[in-house]
mmCIF file as gemmi writes it, N, C-alpha and C atoms, coordinates in Angstrom:
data_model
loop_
_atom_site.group_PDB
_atom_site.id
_atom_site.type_symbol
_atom_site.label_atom_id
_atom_site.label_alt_id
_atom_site.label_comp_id
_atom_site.label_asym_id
_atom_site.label_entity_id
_atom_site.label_seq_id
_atom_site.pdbx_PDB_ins_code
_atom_site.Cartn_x
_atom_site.Cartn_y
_atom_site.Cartn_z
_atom_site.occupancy
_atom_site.B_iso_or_equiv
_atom_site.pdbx_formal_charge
_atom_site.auth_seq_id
_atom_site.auth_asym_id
_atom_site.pdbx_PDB_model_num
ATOM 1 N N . UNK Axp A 1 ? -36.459 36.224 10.849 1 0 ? 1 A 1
ATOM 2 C CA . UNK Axp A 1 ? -36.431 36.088 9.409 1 0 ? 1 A 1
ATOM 3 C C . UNK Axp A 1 ? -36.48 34.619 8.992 1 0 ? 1 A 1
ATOM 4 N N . UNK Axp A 2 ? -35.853 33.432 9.814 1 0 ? 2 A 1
ATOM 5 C CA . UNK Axp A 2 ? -35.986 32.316 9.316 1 0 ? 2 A 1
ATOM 6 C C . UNK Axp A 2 ? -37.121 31.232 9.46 1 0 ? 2 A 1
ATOM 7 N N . UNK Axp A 3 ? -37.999 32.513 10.956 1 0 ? 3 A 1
ATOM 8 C CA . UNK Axp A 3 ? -39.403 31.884 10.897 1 0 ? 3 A 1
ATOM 9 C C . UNK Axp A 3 ? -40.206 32.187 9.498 1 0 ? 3 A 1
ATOM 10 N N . UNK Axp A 4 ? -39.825 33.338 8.954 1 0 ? 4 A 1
ATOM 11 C CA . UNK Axp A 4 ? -40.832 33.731 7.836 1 0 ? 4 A 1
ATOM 12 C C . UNK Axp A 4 ? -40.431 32.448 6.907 1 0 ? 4 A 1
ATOM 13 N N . UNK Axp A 5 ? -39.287 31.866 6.836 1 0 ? 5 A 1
ATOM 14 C CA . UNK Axp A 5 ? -38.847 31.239 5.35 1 0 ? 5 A 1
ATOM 15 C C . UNK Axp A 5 ? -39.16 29.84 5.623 1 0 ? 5 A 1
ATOM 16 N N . UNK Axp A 6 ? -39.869 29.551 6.939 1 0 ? 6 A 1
ATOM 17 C CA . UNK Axp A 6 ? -40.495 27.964 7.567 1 0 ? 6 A 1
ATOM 18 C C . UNK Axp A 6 ? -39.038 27.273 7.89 1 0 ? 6 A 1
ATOM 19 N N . UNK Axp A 7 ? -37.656 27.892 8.244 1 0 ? 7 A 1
ATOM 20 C CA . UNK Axp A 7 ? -36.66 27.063 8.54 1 0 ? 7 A 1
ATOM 21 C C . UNK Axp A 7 ? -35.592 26.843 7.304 1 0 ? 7 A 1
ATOM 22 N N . UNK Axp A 8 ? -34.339 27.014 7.982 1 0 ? 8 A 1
ATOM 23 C CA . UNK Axp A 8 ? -33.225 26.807 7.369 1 0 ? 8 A 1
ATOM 24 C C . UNK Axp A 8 ? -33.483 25.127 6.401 1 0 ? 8 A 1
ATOM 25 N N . UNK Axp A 9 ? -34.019 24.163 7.058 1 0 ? 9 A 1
ATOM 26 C CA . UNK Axp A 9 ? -33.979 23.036 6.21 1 0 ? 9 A 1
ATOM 27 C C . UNK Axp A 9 ? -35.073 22.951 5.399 1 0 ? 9 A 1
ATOM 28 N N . UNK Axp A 10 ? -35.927 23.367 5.776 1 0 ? 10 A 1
ATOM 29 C CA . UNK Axp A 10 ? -36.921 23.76 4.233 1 0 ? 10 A 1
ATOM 30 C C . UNK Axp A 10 ? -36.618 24.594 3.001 1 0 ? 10 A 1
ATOM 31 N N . UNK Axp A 11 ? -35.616 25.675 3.462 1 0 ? 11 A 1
ATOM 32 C CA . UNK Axp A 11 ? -35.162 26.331 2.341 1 0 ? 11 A 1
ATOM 33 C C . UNK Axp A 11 ? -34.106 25.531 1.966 1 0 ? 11 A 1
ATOM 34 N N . UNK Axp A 12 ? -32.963 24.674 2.85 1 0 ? 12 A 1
ATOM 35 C CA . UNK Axp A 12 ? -32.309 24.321 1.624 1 0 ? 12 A 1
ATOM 36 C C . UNK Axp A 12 ? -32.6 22.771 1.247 1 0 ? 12 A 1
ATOM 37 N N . UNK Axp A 13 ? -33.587 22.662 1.78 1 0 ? 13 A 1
ATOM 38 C CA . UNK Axp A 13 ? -34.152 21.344 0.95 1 0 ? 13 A 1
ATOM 39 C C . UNK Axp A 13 ? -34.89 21.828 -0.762 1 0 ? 13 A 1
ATOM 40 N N . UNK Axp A 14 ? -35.467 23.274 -0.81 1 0 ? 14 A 1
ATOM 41 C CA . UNK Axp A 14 ? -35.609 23.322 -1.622 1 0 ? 14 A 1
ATOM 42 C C . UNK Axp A 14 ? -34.86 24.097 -2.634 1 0 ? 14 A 1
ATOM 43 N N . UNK Axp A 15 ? -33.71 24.29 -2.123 1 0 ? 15 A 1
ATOM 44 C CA . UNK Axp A 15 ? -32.573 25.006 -2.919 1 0 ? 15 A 1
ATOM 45 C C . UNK Axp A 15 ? -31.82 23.711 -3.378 1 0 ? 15 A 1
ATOM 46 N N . UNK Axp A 16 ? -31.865 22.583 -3.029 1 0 ? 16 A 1
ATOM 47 C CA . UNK Axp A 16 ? -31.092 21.528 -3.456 1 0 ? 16 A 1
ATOM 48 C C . UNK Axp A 16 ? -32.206 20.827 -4.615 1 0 ? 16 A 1
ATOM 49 N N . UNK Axp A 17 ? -33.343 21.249 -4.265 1 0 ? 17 A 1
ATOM 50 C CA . UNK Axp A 17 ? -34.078 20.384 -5.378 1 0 ? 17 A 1
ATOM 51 C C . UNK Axp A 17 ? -34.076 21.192 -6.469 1 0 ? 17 A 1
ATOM 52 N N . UNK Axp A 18 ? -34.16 22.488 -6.404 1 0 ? 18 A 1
ATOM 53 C CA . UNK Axp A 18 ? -34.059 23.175 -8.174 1 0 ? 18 A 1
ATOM 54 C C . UNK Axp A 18 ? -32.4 23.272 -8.26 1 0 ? 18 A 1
ATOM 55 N N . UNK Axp A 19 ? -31.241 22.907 -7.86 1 0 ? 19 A 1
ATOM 56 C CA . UNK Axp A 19 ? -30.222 22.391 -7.812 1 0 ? 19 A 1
ATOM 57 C C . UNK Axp A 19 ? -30.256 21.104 -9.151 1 0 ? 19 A 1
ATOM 58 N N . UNK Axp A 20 ? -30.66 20.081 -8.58 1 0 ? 20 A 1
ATOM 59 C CA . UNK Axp A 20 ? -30.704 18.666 -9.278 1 0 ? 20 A 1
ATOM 60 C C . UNK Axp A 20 ? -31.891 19.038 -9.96 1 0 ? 20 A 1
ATOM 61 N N . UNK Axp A 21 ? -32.924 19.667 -10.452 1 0 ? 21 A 1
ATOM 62 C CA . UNK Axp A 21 ? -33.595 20.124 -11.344 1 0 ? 21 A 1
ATOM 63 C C . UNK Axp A 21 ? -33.146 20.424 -12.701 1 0 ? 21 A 1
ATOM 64 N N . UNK Axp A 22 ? -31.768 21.537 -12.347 1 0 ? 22 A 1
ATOM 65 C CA . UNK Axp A 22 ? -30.788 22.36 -13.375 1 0 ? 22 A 1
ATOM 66 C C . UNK Axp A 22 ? -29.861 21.134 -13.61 1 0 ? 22 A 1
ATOM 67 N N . UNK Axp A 23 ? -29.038 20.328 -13.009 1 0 ? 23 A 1
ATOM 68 C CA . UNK Axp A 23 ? -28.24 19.378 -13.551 1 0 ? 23 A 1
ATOM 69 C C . UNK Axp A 23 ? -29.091 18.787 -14.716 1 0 ? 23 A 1
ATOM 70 N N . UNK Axp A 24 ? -30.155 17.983 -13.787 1 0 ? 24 A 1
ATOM 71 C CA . UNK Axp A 24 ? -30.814 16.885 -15.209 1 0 ? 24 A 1
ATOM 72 C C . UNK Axp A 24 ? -31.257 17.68 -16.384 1 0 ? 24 A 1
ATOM 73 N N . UNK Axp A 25 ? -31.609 18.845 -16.027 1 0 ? 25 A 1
ATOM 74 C CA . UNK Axp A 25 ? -31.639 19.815 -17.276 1 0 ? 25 A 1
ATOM 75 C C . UNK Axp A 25 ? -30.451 19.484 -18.816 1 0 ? 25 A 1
ATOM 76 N N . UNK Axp A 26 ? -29.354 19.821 -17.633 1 0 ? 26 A 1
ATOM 77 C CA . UNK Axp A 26 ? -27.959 20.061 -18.636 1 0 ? 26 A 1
ATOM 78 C C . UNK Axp A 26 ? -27.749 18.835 -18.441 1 0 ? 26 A 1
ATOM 79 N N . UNK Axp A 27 ? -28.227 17.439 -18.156 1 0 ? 27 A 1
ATOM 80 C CA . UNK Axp A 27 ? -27.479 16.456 -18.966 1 0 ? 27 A 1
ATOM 81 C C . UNK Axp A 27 ? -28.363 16.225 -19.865 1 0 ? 27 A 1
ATOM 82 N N . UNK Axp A 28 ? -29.975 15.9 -20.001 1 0 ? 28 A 1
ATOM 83 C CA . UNK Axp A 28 ? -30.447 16.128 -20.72 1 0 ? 28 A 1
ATOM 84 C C . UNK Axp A 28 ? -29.895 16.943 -22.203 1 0 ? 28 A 1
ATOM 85 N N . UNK Axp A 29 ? -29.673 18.105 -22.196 1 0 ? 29 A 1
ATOM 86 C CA . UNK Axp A 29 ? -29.202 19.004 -23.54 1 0 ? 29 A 1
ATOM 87 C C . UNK Axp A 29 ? -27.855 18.246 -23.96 1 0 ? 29 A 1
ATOM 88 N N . UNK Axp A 30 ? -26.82 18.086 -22.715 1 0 ? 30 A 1
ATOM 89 C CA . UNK Axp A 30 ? -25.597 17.682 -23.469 1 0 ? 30 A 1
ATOM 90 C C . UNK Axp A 30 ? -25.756 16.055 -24.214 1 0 ? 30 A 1
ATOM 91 N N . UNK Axp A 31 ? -26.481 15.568 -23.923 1 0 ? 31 A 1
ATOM 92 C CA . UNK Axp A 31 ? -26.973 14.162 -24.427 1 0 ? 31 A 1
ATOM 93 C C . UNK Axp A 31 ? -27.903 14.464 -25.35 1 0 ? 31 A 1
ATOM 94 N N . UNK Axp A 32 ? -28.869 15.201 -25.6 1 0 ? 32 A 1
ATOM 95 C CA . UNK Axp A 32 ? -29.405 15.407 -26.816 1 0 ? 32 A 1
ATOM 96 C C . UNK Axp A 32 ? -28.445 15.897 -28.319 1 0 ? 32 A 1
ATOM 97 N N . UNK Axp A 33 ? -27.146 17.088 -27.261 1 0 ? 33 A 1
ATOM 98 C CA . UNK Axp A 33 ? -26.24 17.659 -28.262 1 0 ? 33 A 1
ATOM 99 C C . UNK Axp A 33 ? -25.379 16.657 -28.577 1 0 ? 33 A 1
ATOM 100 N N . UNK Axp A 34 ? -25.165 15.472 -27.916 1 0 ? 34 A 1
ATOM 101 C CA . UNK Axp A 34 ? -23.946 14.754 -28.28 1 0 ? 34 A 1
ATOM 102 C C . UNK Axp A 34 ? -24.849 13.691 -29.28 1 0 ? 34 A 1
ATOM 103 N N . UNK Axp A 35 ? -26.055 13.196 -29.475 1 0 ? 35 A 1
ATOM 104 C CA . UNK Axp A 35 ? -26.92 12.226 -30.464 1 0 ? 35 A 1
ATOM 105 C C . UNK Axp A 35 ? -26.98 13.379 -31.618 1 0 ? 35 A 1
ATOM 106 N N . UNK Axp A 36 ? -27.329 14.428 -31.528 1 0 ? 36 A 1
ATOM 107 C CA . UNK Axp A 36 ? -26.961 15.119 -33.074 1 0 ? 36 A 1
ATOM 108 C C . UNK Axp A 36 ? -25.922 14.992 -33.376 1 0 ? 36 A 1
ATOM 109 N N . UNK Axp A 37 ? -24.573 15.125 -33.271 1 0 ? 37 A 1
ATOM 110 C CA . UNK Axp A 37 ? -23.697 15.015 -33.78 1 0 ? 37 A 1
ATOM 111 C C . UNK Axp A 37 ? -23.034 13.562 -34.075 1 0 ? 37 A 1
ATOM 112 N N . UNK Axp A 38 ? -23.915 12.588 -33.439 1 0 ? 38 A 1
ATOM 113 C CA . UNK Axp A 38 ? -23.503 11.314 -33.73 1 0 ? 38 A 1
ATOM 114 C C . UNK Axp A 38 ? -24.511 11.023 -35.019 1 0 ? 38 A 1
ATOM 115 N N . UNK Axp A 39 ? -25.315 11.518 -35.033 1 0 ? 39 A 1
ATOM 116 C CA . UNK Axp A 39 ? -26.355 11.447 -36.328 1 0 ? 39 A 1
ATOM 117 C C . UNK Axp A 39 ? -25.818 12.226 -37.642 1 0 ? 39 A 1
ATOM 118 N N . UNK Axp A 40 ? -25.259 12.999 -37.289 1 0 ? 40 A 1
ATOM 119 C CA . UNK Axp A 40 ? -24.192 14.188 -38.302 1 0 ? 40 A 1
ATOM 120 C C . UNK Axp A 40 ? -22.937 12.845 -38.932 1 0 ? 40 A 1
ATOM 121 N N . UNK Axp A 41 ? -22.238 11.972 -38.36 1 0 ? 41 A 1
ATOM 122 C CA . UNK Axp A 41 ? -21.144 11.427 -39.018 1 0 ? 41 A 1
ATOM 123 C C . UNK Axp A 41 ? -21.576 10.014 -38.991 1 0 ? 41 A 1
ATOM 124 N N . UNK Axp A 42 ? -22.203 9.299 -39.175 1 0 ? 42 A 1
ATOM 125 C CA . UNK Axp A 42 ? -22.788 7.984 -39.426 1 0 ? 42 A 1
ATOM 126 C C . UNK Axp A 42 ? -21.406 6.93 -39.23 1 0 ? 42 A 1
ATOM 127 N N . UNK Axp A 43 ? -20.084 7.308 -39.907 1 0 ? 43 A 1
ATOM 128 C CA . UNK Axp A 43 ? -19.09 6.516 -39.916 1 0 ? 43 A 1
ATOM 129 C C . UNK Axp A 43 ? -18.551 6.71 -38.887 1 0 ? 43 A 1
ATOM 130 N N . UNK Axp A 44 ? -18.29 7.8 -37.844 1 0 ? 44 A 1
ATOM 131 C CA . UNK Axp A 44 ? -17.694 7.839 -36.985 1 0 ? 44 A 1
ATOM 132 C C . UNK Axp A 44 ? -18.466 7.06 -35.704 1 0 ? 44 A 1
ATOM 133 N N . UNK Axp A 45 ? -19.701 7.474 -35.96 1 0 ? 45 A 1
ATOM 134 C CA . UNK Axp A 45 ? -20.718 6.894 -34.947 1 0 ? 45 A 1
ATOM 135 C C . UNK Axp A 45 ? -20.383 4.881 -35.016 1 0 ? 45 A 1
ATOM 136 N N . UNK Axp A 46 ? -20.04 4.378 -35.938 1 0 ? 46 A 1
ATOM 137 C CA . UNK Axp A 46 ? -20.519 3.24 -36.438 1 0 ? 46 A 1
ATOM 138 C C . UNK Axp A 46 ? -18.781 3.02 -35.607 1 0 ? 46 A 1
ATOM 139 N N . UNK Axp A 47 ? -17.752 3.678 -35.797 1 0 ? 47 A 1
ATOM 140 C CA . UNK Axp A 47 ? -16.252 3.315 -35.012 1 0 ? 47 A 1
ATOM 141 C C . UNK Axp A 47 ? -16.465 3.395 -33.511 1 0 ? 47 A 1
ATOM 142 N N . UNK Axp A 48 ? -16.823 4.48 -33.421 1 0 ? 48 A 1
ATOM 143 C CA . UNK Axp A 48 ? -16.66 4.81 -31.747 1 0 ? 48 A 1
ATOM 144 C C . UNK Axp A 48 ? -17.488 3.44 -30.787 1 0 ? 48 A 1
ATOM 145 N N . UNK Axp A 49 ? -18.548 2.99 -31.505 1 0 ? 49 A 1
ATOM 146 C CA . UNK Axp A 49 ? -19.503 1.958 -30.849 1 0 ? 49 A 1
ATOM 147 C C . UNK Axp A 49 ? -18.754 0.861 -30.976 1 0 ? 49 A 1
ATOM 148 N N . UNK Axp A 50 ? -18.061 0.26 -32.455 1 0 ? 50 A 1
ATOM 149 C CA . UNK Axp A 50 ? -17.237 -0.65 -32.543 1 0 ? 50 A 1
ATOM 150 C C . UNK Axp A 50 ? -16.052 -0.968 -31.748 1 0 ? 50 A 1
ATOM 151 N N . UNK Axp A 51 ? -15.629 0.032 -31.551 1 0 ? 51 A 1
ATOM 152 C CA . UNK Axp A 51 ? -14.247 0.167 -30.53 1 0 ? 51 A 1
ATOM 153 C C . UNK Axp A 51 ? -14.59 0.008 -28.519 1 0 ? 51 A 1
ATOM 154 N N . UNK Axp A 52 ? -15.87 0.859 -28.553 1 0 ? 52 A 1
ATOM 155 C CA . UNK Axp A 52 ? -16.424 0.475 -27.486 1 0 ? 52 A 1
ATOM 156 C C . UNK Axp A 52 ? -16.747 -0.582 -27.141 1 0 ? 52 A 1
ATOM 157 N N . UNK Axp A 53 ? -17.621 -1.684 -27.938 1 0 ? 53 A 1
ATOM 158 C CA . UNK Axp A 53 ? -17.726 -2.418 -27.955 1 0 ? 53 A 1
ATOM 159 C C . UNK Axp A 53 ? -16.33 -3.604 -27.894 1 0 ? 53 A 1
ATOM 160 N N . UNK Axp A 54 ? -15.445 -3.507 -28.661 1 0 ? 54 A 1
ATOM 161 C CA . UNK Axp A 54 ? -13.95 -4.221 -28.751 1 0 ? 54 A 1
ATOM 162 C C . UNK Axp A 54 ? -13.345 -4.417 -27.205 1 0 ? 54 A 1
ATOM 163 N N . UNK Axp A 55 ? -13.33 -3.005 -26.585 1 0 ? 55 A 1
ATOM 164 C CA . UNK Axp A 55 ? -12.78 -2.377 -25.379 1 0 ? 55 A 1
ATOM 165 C C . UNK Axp A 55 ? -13.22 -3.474 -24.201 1 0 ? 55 A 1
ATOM 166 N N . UNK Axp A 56 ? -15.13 -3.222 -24.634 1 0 ? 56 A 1
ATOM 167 C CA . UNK Axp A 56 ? -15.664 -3.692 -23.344 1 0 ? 56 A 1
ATOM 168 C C . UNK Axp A 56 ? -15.278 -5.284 -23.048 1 0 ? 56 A 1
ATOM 169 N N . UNK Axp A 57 ? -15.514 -5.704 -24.589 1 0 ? 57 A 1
ATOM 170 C CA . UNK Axp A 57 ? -15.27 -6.836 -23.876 1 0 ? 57 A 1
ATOM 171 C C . UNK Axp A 57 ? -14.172 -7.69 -23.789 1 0 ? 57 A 1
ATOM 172 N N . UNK Axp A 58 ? -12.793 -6.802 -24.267 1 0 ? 58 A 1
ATOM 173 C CA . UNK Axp A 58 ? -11.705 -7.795 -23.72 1 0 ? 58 A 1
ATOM 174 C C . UNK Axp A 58 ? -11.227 -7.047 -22.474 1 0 ? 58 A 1
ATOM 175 N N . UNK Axp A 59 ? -12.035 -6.104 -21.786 1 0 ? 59 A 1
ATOM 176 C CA . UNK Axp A 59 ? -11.589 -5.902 -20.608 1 0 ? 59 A 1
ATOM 177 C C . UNK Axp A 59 ? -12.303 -6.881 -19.756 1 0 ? 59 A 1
ATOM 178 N N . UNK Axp A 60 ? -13.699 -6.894 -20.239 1 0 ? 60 A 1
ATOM 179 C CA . UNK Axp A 60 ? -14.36 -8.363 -19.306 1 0 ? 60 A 1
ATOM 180 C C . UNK Axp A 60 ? -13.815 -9.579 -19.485 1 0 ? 60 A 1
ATOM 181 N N . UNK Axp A 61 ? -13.01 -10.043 -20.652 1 0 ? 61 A 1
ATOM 182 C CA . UNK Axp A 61 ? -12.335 -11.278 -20.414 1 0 ? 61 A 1
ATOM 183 C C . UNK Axp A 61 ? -11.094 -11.055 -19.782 1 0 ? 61 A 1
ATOM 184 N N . UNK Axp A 62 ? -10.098 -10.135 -19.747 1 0 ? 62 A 1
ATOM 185 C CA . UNK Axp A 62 ? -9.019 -10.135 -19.349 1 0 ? 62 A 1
ATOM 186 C C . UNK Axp A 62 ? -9.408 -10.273 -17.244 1 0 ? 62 A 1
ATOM 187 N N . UNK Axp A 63 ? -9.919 -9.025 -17.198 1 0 ? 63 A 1
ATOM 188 C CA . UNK Axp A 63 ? -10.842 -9.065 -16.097 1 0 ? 63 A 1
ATOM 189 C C . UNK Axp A 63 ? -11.281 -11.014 -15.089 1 0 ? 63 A 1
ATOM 190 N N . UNK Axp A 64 ? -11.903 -11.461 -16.154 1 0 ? 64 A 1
ATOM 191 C CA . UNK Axp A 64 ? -12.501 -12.821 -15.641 1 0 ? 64 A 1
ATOM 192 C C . UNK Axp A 64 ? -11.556 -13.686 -15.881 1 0 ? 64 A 1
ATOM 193 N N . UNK Axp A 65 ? -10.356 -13.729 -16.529 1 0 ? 65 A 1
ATOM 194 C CA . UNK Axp A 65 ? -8.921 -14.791 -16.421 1 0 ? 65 A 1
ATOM 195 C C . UNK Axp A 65 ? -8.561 -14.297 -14.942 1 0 ? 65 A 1
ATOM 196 N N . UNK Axp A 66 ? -8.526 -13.378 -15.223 1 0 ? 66 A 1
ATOM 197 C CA . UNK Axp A 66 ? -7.037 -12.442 -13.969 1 0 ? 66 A 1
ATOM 198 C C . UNK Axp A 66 ? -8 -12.607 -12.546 1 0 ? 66 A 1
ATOM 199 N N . UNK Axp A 67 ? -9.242 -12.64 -12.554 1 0 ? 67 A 1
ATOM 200 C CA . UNK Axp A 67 ? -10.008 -12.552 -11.184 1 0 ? 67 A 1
ATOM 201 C C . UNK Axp A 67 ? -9.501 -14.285 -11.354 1 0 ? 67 A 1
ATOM 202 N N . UNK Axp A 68 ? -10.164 -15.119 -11.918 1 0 ? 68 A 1
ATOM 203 C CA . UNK Axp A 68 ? -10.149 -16.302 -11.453 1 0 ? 68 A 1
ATOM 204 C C . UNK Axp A 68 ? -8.617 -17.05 -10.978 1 0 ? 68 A 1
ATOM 205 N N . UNK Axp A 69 ? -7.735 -16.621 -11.711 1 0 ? 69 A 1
ATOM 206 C CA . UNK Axp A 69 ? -6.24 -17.102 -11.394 1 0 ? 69 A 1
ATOM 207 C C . UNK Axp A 69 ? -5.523 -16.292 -10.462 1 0 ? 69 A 1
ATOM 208 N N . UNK Axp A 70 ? -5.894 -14.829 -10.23 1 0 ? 70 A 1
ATOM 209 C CA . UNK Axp A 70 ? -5.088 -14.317 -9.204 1 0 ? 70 A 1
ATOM 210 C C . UNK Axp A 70 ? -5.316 -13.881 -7.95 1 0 ? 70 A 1
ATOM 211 N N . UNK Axp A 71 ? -7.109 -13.523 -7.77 1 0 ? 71 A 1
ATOM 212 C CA . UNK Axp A 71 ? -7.763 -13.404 -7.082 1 0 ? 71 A 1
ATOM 213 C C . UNK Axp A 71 ? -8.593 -14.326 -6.147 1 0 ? 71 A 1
ATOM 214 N N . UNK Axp A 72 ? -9.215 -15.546 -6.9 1 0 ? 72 A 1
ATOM 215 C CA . UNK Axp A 72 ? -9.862 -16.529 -6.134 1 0 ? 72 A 1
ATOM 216 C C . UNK Axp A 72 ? -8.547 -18.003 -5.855 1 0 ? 72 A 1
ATOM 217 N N . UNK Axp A 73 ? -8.64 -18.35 -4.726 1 0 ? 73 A 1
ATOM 218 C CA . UNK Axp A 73 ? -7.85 -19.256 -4.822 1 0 ? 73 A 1
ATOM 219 C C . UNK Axp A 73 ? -8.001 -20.78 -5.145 1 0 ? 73 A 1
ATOM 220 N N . UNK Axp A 74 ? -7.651 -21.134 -6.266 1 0 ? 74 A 1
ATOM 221 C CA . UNK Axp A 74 ? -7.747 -22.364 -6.11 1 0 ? 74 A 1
ATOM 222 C C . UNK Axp A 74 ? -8.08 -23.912 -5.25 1 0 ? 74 A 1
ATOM 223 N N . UNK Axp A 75 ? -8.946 -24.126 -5.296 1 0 ? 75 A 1
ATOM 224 C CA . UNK Axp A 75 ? -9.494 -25.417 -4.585 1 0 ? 75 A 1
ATOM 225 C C . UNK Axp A 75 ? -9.255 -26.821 -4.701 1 0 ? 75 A 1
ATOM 226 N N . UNK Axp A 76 ? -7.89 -27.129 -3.672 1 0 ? 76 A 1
ATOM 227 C CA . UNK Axp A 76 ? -7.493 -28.253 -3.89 1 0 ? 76 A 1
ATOM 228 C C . UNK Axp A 76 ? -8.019 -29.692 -2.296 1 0 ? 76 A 1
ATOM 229 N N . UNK Axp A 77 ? -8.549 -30.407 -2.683 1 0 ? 77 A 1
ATOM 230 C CA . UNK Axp A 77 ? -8.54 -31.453 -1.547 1 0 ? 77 A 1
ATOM 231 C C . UNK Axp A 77 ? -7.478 -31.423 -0.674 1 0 ? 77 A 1
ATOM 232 N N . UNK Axp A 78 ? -6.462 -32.609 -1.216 1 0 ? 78 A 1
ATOM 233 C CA . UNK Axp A 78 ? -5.222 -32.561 -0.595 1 0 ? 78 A 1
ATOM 234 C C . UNK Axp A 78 ? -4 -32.479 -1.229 1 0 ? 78 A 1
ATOM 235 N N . UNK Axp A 79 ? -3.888 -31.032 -0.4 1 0 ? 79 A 1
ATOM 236 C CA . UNK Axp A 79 ? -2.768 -29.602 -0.523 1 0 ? 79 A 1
ATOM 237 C C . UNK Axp A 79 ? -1.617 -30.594 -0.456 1 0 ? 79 A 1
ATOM 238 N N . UNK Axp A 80 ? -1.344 -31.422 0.385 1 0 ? 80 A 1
ATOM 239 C CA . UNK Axp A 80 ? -0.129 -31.908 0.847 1 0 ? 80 A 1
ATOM 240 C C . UNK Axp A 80 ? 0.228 -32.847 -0.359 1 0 ? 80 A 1
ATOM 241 N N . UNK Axp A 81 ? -0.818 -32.915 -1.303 1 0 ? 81 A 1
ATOM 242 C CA . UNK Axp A 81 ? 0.09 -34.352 -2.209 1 0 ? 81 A 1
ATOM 243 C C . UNK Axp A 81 ? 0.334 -33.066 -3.446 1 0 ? 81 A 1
ATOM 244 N N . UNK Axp A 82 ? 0.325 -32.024 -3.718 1 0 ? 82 A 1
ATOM 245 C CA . UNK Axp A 82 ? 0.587 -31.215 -4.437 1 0 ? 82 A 1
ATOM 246 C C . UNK Axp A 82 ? 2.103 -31.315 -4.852 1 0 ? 82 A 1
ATOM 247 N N . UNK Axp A 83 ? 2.397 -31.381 -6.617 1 0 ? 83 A 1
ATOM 248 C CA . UNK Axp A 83 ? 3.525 -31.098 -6.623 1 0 ? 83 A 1
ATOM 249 C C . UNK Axp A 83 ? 3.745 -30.005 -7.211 1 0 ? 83 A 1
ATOM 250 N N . UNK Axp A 84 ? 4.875 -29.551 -7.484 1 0 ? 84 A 1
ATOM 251 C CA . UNK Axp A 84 ? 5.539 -28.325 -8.274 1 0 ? 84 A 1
ATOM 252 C C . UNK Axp A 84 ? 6.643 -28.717 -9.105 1 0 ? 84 A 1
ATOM 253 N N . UNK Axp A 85 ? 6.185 -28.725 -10.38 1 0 ? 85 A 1
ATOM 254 C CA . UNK Axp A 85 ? 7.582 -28.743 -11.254 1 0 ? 85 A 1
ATOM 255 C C . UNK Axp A 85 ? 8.721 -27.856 -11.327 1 0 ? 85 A 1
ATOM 256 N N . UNK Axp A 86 ? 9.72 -27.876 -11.457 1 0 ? 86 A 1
ATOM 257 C CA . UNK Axp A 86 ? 10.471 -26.341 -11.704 1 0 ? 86 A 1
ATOM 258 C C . UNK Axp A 86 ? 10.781 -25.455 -10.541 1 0 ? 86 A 1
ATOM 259 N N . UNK Axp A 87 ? 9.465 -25.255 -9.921 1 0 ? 87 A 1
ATOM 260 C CA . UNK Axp A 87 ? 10.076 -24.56 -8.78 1 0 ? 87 A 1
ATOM 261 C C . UNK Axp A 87 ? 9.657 -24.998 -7.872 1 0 ? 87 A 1
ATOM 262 N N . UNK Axp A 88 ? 9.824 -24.99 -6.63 1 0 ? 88 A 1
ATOM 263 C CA . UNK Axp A 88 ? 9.849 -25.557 -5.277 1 0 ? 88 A 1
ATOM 264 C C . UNK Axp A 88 ? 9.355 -24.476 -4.416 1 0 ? 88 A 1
ATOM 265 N N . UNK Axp A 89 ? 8.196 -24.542 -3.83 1 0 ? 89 A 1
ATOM 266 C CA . UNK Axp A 89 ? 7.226 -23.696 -3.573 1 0 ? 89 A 1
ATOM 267 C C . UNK Axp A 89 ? 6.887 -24.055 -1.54 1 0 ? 89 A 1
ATOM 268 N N . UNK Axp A 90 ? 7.288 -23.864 -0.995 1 0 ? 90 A 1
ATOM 269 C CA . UNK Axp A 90 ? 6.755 -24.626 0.393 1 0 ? 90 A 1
ATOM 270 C C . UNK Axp A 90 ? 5.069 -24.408 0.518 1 0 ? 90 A 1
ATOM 271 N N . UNK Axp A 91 ? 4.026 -25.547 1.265 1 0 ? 91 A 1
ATOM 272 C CA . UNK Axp A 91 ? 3.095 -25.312 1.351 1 0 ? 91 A 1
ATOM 273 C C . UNK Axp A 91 ? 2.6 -25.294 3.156 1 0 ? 91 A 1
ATOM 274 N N . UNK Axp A 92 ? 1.987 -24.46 3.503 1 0 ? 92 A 1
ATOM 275 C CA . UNK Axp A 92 ? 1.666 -23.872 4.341 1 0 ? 92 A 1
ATOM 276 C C . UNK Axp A 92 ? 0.282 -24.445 4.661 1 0 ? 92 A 1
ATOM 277 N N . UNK Axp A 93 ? 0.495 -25.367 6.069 1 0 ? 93 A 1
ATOM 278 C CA . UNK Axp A 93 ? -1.041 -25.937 6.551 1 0 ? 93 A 1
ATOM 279 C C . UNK Axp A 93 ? -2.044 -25.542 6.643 1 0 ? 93 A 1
């Protein structure tokens, strides 16, 4: 029987392609259904982008402080003439 069907991986090679056929289908519709209804409230449409917009980019600045000060380390010549006010920090060769 699985000679008739040319092989288990031909059939589900093509059971996976009308698979991802039917997805892009339904994102397609749910993205067409979600632009009508953003076309339906003009004011809400005009917040949700604003706020998105607000979101994105103080997460990219908070993001690019916090990478550069906590993540990359600072580049000093010479470590050893380093001081510390306040607190007393040992430095490690």
């Amino acid at each position: 029987m699985l000679i008739s069907f040319s092989g288990v991986e031909k059939a589900r090679e093509e059971c996976h392609q009308q698979w991802a056929a039917v997805r892009m289908h339904s994102v397609v519709r749910d993205l067409q259904y979600a632009i009508r209804g953003l076309r339906r409230a003009p004011a809400f449409t005009i917040v949700a982008v604003l706020t998105f917009a607000v979101r994105i980019g103080t997460t990219t600045a908070v993001f690019s402080v916090v990478d550069r000060i906590l993540f990359r380390s600072l580049l000093y010549y010479e470590t050893s003439r380093l001081v510390s006010v306040g607190i007393v920090v040992p430095i490690e060769p």
